[in-house]
N, C-alpha and C positions, 0 to 999 in steps of 0.2 A: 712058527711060534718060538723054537728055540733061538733063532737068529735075531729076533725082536726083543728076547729076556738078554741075551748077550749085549745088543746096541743099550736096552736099559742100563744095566748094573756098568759098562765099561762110561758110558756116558756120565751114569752118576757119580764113580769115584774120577774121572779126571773134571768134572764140574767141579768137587767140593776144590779137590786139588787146587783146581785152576785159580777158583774163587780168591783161595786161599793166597794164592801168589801173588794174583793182581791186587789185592787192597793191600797186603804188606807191602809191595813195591811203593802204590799209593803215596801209604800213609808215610814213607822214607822218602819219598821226595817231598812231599808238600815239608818235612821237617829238614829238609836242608834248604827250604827255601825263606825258611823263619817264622813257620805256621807255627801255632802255641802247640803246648801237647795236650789240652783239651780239647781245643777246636780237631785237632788231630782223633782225640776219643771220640768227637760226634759224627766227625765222617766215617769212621771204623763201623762206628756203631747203627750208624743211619743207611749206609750203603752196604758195610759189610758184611752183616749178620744175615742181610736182606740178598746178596750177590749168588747166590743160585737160583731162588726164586727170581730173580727179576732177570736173568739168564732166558733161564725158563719161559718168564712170561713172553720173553720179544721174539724169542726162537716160534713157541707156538703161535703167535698174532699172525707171524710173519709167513708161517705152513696155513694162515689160513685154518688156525684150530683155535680161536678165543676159548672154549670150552675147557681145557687144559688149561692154561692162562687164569681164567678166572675159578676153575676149581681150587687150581696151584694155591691160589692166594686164600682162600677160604677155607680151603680143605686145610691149611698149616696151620693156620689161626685155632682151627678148632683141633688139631695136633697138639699146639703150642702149649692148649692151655690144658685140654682133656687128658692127653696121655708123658707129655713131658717135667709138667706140673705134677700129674698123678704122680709118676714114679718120681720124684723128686721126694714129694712130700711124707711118702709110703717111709723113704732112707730116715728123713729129718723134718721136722716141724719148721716151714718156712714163717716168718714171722714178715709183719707188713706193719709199716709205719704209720702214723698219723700224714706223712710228706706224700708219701706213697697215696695214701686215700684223696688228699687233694688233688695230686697232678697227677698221675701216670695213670691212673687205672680210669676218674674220668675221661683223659684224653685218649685211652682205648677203647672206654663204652661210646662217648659220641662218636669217633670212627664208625665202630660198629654199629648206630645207627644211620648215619652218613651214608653207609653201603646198602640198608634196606629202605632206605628210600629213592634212591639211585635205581631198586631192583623192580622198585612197585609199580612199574606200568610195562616192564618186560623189555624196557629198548634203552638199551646205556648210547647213551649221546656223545658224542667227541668230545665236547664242550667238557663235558662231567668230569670225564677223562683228567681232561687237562685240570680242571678246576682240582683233581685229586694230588697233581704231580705240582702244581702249584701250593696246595697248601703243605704237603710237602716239605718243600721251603719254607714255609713258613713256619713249620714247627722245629725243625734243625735250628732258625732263629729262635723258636724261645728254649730249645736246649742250651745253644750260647747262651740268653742272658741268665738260665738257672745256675749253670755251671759256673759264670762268671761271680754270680751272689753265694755261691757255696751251700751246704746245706741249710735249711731251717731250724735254727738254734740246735741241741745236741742229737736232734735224731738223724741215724742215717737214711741215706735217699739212696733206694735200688737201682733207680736208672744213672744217678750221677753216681755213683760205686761204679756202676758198668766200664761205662766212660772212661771214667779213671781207668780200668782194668786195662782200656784199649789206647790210654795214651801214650807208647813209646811206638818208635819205630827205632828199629837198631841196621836196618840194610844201609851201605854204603851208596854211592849214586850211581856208579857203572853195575851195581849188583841190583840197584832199583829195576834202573832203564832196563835190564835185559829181562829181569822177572815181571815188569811192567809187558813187556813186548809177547811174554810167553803168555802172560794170562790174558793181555786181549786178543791172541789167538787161541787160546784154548778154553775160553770160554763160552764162544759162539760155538764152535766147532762142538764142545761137550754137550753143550744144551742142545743142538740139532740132534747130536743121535740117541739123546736123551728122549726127547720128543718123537722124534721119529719111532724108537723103541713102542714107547707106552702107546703111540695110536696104533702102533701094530697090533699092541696085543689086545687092546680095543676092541680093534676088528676081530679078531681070532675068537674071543670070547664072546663077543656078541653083544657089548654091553658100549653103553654110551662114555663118548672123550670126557664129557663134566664126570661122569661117575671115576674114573681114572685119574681124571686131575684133581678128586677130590680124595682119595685113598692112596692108589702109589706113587703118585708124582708128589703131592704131596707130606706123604711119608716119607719119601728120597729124599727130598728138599730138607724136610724139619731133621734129619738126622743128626746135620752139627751143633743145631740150639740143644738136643738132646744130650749128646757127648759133652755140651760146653757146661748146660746147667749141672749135670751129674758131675763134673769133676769140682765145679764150683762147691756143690754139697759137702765130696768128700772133704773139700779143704777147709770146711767151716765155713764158707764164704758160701751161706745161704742166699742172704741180703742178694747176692749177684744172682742167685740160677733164676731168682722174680723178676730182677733186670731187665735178665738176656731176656725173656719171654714178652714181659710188657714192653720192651724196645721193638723185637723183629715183630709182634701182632701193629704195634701200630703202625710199623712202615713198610708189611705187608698190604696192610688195607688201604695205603695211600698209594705207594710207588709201583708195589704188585699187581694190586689191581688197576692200578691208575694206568700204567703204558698200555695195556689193550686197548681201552676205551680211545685212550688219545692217538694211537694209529688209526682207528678206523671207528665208526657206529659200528653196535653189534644188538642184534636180534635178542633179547636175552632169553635159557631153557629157563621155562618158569617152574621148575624145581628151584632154582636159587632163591625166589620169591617165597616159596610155599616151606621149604624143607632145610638149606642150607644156612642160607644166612640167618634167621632166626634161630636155628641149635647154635650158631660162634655168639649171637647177639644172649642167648639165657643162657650159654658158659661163660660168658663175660660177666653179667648181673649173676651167675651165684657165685662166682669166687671175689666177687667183691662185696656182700652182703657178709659171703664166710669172714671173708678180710675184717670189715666193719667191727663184724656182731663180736667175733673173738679174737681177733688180730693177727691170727696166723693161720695158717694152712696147714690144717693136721694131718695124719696117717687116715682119719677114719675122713677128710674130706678128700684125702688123695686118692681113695679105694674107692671113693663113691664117684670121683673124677673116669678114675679106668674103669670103670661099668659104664660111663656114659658113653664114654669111647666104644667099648665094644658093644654095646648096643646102637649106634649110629652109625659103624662099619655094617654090623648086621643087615641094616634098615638098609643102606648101600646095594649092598652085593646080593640080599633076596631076591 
């Protein structure tokens, strides 16, 4: 067991590491090759917020553990919004736009329906898969055409703030290539013994790989949207920790969950049906009703956010 929590925790911090190196590298080439620095912010934003998680998902598909893989992605989702949002909002009242209410948060609610009908007959098909890595694509293109129209008259827009946040790149191209080279070695390698850790202790304790990849693989994973939205807070730059979250839930639910399916058909635990994806699908519909009704995310919804959290860890680990 102890050599299982060591392969965790060393796996988790050269993952985030890694993560971290490989899209900066990225995002410094594609700008020396006369990429915009938007288009630059949607790939940061589309790939990189999502770059541990989707680590994660191809390492466990690939051990033969979809259950890890698709908790990873579900289990963050409902991180994302239950406990990274909670403490967020607990610091500072996030406020949500009318911009906001159109695009982002619809296009996180149908995800998150998308994935419970995908779950409703218990068998995710390749097809599905692919259709999820597909659209995908297709939502990175209507980030380019939002970004490209700028905001909607003077309200600001969370996710194109994000964006913005992630449009430089300052590495040089011999400091790219090399940081490029280290993160696509270290980040398979991070995610394997990442993976490998958490089914260890799996088996140790007795308890199912979805139940692990929905509590600490998933808690591993969400740690930098956590760090990233809390420093956002402190610097005033609310608008962005609602961003960060409604960016990585929606391309968690696409790209995270999507490369399971599209390696292989998978059997699905119908617990994902019955228990999981419905608790991300009604934290989705109440922080956007709260958003609606009052327009921002209070202290007293952020309290009531981390009680949903530790009551559905609970419901878990009974």
């Amino acid at each position: 067991m102890l050599l299982n929590l060591v392969l965790l925790l060393a796996g988790l911090a050269l993952l985030t590491w890694s993560a971290d190196r490989f899209i900066a590298a990225a995002a410094s080439l594609v700008r020396h090759w006369g990429v915009s620095p938007m288009l630059i912010g949607i790939f940061v934003l589309g790939v990189g917020t999502s770059a541990p998680e989707i680590a994660v998902s191809i390492a466990a598909s690939l051990r033969g553990a979809p259950d890890i893989a698709l908790g990873n992605a579900v289990g963050s989702n409902i991180t994302n919004i239950a406990l990274v949002l909670g403490v967020c909002a607990l610091f500072r009242p996030l406020p949500v736009t009318g911009s906001a209410l159109r695009g982002e948060f619809p296009a996180v609610l149908g995800t998150a329906v998308l994935l419970l009908l995908i779950c409703a007959d218990d068998y995710y098909a390749r097809w599905e898969g692919l259709g999820l890595l597909l659209l995908f694509v297709g939502v990175l293109g209507w980030l380019a055409r939002r970004a490209r129209g700028g905001d909607s008259g003077d309200e600001p827009d969370p996710l194109l703030d994000e964006i913005r946040s992630h449009a430089t790149a300052e590495l040089g191209m011999r400091a790219a290539l090399l940081w490029l080279v280290v993160g696509l070695i270290g980040l398979p390698l991070s995610a394997e013994l990442f993976v490998q850790g958490a089914g260890g202790i799996a088996r140790g304790l007795g308890i199912s790989e979805l139940v692990i990849g929905l509590t600490v693989v998933a808690l591993g994973t969400s740690l930098p949207e956590l760090a990233a939205s809390l420093a956002s807070v402190r610097r005033g730059e609310v608008e962005m920790a609602l961003g960060n979250v409604l960016g990585s839930n929606l391309f968690n639910a696409l790209i995270v969950f999507g490369v399971p399916g599209a390696i292989s058909s998978i059997a699905l635990s119908p617990e994902l049906l019955r228990r999981d994806v419905p608790v991300m699908l009604a934290l989705t519909i109440a922080i956007y009703l709260l958003a609606g009704v009052r327009g921002r995310l209070g202290p007293r919804g952020g309290a009531a956010l981390l009680l949903s959290f530790a009551a559905y860890i609970s419901i878990l680990l009974v």
